[in-house]
Residue frames relative to the residue before (quaternion, step in Angstrom):
aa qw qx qy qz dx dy dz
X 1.0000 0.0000 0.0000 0.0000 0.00 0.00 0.00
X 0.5291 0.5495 -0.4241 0.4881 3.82 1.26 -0.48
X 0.6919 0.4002 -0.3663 0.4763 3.81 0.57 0.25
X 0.5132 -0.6914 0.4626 0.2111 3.38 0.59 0.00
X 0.1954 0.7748 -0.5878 0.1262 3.46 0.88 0.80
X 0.5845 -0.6741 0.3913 0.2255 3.31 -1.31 1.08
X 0.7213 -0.2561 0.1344 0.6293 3.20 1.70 -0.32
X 0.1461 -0.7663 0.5928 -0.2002 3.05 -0.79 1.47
X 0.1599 -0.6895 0.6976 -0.1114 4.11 -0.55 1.27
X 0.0837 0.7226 -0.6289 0.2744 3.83 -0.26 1.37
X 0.6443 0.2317 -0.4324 0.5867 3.93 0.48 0.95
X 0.7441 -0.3616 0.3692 0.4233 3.13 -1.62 -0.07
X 0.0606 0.7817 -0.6150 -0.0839 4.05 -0.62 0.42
X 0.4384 -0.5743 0.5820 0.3732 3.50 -1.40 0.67
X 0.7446 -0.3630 0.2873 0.4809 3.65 -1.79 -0.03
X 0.8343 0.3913 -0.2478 0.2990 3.63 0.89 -1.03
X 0.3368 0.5422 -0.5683 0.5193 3.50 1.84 0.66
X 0.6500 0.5069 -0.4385 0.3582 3.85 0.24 -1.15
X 0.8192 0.3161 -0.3000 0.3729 3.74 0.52 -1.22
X 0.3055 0.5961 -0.4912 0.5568 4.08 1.61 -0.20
X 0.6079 0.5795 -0.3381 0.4247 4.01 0.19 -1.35
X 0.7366 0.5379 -0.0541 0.4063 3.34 0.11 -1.77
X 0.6772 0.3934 -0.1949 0.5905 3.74 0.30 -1.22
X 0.7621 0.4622 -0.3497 0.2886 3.92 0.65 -0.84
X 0.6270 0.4651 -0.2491 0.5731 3.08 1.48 -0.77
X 0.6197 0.5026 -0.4213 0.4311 3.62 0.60 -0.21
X 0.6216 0.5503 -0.2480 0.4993 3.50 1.37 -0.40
X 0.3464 -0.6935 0.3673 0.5139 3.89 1.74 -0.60
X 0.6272 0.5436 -0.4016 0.3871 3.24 0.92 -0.03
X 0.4123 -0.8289 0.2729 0.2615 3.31 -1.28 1.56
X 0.2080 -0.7599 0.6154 0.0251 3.62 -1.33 -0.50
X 0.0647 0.7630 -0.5844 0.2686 2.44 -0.85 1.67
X 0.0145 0.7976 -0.5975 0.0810 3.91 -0.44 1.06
X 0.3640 -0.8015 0.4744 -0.0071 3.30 -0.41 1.86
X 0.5987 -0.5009 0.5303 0.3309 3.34 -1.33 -0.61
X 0.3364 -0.8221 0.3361 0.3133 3.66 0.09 0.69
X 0.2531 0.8419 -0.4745 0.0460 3.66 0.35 1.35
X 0.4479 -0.7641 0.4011 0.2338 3.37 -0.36 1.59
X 0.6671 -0.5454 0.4311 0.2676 3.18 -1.25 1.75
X 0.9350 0.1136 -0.1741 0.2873 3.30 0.23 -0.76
X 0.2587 0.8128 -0.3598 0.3781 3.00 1.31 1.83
X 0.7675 0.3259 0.2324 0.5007 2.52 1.21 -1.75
X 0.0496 -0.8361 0.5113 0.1927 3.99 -0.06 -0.06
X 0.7945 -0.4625 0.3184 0.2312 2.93 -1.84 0.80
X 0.5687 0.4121 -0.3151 0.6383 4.09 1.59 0.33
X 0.7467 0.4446 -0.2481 0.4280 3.25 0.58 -1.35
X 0.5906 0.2594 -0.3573 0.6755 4.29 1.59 0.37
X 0.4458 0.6292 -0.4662 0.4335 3.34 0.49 0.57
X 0.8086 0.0624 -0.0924 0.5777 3.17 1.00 -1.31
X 0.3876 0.6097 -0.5190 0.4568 3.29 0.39 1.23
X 0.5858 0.6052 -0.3025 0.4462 2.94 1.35 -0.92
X 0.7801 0.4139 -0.1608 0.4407 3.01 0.61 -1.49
X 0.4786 0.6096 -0.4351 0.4583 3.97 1.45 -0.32
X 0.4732 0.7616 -0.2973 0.3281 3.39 1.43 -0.99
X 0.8712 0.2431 -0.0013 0.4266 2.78 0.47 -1.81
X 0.6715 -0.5963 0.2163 0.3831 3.40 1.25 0.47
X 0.4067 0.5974 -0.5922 0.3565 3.52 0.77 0.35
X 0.4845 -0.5415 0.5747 0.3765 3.04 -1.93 0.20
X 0.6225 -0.4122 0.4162 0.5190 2.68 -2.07 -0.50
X 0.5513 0.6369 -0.3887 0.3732 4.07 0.43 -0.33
X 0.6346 0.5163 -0.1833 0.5450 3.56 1.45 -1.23
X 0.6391 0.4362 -0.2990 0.5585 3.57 0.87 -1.33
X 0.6095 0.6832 -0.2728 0.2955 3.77 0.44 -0.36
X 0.7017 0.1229 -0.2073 0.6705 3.18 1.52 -1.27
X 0.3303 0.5502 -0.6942 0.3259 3.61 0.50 0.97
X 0.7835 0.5047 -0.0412 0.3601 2.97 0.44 -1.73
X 0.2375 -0.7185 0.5910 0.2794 3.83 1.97 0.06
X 0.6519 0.4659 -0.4944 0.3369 3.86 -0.46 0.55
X 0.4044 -0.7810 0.3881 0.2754 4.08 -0.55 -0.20
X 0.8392 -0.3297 0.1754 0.3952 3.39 -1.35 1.04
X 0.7893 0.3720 -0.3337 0.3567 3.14 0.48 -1.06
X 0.6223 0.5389 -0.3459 0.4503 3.66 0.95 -0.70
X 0.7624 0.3931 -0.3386 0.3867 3.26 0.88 -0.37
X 0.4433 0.5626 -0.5010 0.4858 3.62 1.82 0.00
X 0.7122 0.5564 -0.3172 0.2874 3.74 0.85 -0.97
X 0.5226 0.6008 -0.3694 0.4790 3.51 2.06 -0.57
X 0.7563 0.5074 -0.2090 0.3562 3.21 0.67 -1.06
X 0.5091 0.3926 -0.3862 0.6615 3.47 1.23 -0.63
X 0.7941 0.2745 -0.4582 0.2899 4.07 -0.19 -0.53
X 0.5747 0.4819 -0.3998 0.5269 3.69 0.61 0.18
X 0.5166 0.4113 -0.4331 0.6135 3.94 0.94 -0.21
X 0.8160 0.4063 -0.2361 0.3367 3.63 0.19 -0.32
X 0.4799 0.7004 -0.1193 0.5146 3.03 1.68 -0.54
X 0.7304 0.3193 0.0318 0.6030 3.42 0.86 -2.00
X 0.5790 -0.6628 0.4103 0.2388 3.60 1.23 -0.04
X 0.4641 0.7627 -0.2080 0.3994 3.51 1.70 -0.35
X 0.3472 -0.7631 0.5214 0.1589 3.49 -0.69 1.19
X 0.8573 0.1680 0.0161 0.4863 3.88 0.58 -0.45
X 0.4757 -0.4776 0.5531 0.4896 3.98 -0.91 0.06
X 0.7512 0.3642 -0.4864 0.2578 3.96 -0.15 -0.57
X 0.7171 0.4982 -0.2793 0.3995 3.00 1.64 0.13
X 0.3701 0.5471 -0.3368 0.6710 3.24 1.80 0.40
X 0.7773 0.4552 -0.2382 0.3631 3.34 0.31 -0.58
X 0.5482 0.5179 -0.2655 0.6006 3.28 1.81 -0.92
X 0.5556 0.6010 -0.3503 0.4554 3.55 0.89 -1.11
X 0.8426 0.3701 -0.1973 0.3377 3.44 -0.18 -0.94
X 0.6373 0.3075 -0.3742 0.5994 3.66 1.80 -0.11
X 0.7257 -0.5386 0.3315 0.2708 3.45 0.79 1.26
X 0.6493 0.5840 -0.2998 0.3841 3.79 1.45 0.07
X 0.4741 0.7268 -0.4264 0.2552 3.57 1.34 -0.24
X 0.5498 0.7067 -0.3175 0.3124 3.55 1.17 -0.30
X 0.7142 0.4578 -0.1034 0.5192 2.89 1.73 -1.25
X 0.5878 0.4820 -0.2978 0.5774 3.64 1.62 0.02
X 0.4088 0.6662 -0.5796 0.2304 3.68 0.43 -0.57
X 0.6898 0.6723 -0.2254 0.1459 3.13 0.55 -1.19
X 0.6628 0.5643 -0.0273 0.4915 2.26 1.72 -1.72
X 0.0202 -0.8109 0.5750 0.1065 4.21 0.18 0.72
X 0.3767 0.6347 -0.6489 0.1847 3.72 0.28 0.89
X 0.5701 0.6199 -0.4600 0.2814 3.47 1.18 -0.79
């Protein structure tokens, strides 16, 4: 979201979220359809660095984004794995683009 995508669909979406999606951005106007993570679950650091688990930084990278050190960020990540019930970052990370439903199945991760 720190780039400004014009529109960006990161959970599962039926055909008529994709074409709502589509028509908005064709119109300049943006869009964006998250994962549903309840404000008062989660705090305004602790989706911060999910976000950024998302996208593949470590915990060393996510650190000097975030001007704080490795270890606090090993401790975010292990509390939100615990929190969200989650066994791993690829699964925090899947979580949070809204896709972890569609992997459970799958137990290579």
């Amino acid at each position: 979201m720190d780039l400004q995508p014009e529109g960006i669909l990161a959970t599962s979406a039926n055909p008529e979220d994709i074409l709502r999606g589509l028509q908005a951005v064709a119109q300049d106007q943006p869009f964006h359809k998250l994962p549903p993570l309840g404000p008062e679950i989660l705090t305004v650091r602790e989706r911060q660095v999910m976000r950024l688990v998302a996208l593949g930084l470590s915990d060393a990278e996510i650190a000097r984004r975030l001007s704080v050190s490795k270890r606090t960020v090993y401790n975010w990540v292990s509390s939100l794995q615990d929190k969200l019930g989650l066994e791993n970052r690829v699964e925090l990370a899947l979580y949070y683009l809204g896709l972890l439903p569609h992997c459970r199945g799958w137990r290579g991760m």
